[in-house]
C-alpha positions in Angstrom: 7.4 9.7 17.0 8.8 9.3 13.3 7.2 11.2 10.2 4.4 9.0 8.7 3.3 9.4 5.2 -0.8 10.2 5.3 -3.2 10.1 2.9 -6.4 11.8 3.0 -9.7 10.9 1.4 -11.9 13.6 1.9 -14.7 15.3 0.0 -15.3 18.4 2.1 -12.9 21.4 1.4 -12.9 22.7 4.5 -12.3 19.9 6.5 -9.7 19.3 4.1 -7.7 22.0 4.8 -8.1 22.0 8.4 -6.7 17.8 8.4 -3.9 18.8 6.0 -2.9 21.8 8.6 -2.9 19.2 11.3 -0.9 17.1 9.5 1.6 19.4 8.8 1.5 20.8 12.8 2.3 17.1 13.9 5.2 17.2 11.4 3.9 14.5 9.9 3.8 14.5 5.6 0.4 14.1 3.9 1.5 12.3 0.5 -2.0 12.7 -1.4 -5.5 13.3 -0.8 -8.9 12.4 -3.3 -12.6 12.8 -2.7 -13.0 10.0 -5.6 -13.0 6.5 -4.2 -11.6 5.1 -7.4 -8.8 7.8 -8.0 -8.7 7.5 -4.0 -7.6 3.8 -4.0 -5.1 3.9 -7.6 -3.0 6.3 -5.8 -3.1 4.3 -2.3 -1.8 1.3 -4.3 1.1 3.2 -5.7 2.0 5.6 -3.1 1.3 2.8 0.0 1.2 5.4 2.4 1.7 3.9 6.7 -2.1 5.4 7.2 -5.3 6.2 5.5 -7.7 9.2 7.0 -10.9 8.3 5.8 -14.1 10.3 5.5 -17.5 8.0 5.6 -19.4 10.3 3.6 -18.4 10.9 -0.5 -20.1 12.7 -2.3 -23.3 12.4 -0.7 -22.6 8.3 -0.3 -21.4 6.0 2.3 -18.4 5.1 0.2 -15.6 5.8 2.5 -16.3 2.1 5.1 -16.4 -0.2 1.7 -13.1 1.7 0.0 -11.6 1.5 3.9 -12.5 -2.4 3.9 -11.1 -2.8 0.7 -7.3 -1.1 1.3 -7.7 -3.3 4.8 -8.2 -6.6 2.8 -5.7 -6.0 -0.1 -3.0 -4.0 1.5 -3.2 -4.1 4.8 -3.1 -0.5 5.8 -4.1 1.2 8.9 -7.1 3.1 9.1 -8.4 6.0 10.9 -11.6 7.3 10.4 -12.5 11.2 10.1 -16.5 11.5 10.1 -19.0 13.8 11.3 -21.6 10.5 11.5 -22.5 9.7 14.6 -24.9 7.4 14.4 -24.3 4.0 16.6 -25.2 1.6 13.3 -22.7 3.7 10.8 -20.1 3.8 13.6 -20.6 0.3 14.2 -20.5 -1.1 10.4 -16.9 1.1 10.8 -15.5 -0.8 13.4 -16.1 -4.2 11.8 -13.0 -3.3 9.7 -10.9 -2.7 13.3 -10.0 0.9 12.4 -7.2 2.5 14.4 -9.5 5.1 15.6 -12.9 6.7 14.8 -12.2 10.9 14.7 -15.3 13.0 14.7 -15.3 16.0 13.1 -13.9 18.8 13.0 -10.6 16.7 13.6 -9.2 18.1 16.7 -5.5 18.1 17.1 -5.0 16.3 20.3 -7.0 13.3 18.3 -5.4 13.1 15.9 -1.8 12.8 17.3 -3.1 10.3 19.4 -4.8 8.5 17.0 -1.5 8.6 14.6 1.1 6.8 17.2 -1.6 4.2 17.6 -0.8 3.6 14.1 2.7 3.8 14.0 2.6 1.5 16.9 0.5 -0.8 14.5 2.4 -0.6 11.8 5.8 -0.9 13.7 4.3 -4.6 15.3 3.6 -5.4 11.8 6.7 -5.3 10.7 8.2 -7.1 13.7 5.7 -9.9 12.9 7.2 -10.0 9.0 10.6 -9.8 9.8 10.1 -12.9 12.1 8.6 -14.8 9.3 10.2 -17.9 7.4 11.6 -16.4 4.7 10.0 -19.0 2.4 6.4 -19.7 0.7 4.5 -22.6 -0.3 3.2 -22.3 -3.9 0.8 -24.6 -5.2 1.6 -26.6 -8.5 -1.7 -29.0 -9.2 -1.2 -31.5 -6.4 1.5 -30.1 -4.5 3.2 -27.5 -2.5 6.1 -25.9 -3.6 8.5 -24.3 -1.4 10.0 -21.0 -3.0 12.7 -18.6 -0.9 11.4 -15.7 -1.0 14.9 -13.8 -1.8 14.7 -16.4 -5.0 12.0 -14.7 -7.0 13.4 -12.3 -9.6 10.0 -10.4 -10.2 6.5 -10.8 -11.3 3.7 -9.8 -13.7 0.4 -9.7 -14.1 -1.1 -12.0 -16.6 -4.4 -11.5 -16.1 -6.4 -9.3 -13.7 -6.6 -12.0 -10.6 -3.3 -13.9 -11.7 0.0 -13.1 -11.3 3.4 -15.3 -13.0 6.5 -15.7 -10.7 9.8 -15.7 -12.3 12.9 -17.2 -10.0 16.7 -17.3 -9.9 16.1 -21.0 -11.2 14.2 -19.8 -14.2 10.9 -21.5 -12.9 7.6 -19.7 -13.6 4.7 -20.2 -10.8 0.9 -18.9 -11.3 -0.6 -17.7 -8.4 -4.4 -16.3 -8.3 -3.7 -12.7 -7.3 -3.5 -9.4 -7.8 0.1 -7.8 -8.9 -0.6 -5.1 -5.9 -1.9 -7.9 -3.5 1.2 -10.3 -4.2 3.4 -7.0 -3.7 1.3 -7.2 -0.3 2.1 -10.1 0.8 5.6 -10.2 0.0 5.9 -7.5 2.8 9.8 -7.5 2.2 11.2 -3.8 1.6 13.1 -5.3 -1.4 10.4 -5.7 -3.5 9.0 -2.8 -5.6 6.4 -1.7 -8.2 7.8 -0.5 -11.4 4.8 -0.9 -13.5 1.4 -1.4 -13.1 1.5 -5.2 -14.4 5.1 -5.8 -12.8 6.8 -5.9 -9.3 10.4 -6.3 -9.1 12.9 -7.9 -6.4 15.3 -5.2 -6.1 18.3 -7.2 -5.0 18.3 -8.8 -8.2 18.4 -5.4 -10.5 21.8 -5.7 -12.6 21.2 -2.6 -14.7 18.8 0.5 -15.6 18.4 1.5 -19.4 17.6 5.1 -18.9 17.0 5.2 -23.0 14.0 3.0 -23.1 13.1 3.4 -19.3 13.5 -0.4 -18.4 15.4 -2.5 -15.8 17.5 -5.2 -16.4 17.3 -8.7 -13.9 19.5 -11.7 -15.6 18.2 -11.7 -19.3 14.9 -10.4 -18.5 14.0 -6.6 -19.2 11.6 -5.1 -17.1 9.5 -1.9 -18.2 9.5 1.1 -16.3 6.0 2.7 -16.1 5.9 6.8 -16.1 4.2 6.5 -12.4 6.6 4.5 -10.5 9.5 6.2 -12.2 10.1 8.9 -8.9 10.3 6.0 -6.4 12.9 4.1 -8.5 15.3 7.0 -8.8 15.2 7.5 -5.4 16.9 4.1 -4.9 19.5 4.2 -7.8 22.6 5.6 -6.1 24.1 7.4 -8.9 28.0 8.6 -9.1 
């Protein structure tokens, strides 16, 4: 079983601890936990860990099955419940999102490990499913369809809160209605990456980085680099 990056939202201290131990016992590598749903889901969208443990109960609320539904509908991410609710209606309101697995509390070992190759084993059909996609989208342009290769598109930005403009090789600009994180979504190709919160990037197409003013060059354009996704793009500059 490979090393799978967790994250943990989670408002009790204790139980905290005990899942991150876990974790760590599995040899698996929790990448950020929050008891805040808000904080909870900003750092899901940047850190896109391959599962979520979620607790049902925050701060004294059933927040965790509506911030569960809500990274299952915009990024697609496997979820695995960790809750000490056993009641059959909560339990049953939980599996309407098709969770990988419902863990009660305290979160035994031997649960947990099973619960996490499920996962993999969802995320790893996943990506077979992308992989054996066309590699082109339709876009619509008022009455039509436009086809648009995928490997085409330079990068995107955000130019409202639900729309998004599409920049390609051909210099053509498309508007879509989504989300900068839910287009990064359904891209689902490795080769596109967030390096801002209003831009995502087709890293095949980078020609040059500007370590003075923190921004990557594609063709003409310049593309900012925002403080919080600047870890993830040094990690893929191969430096000499």
């Amino acid at each position: 079983m490979v090393s799978m990056k967790i994250y943990v939202v989670e408002d009790d201290v204790i139980s905290l601890d005990d899942i991150l131990i876990t974790i760590s016992n599995l040899d698996h590598n929790c990448i950020g936990n929050s008891a805040d749903p808000f904080e909870a889901l900003e750092q899901i969208e940047r850190l896109m860990p391959d599962v979520v443990l979620m607790d049902i109960h925050l701060n004294g609320k059933q927040q965790g099955i509506q911030l569960a539904r809500k990274i299952k509908t915009t990024l697609n991410i496997p979820i695995i419940f960790t809750s000490s609710e056993i009641a059959k209606p909560i339990i049953s309101e939980a599996a309407d999102i098709s969770p990988i697995a419902y863990i009660i509390k305290p979160v035994e070992e031997k649960d947990l490990r099973s619960a996490l190759i499920l996962a993999e084993k969802n995320t790893s059909k996943l990506n077979e499913e992308v992989q054996s996609k066309d590699t082109d989208l339709f876009i619509k342009v008022r009455n039509k369809l436009e086809r648009v290769a995928i490997n085409d598109i330079l990068f995107a930005y955000t130019d409202t809160k639900n729309y998004c403009t599409i920049i390609t090789e051909d210099d053509k600009k498309f508007t879509v209605r989504n989300s900068i994180v839910g287009l990064k979504q359904l891209l689902k190709h490795g080769q596109f990456i967030q390096t801002h919160r209003s831009y995502i990037i087709n890293w095949t197409k980078v020609s040059a980085f500007y370590e003075g003013t923190q921004s990557i060059e594609i063709k003409e354009h310049s593309i900012p680099l925002g403080r919080t996704y600047k870890e993830a793009v040094y990690k893929r500059l191969r430096i000499l």
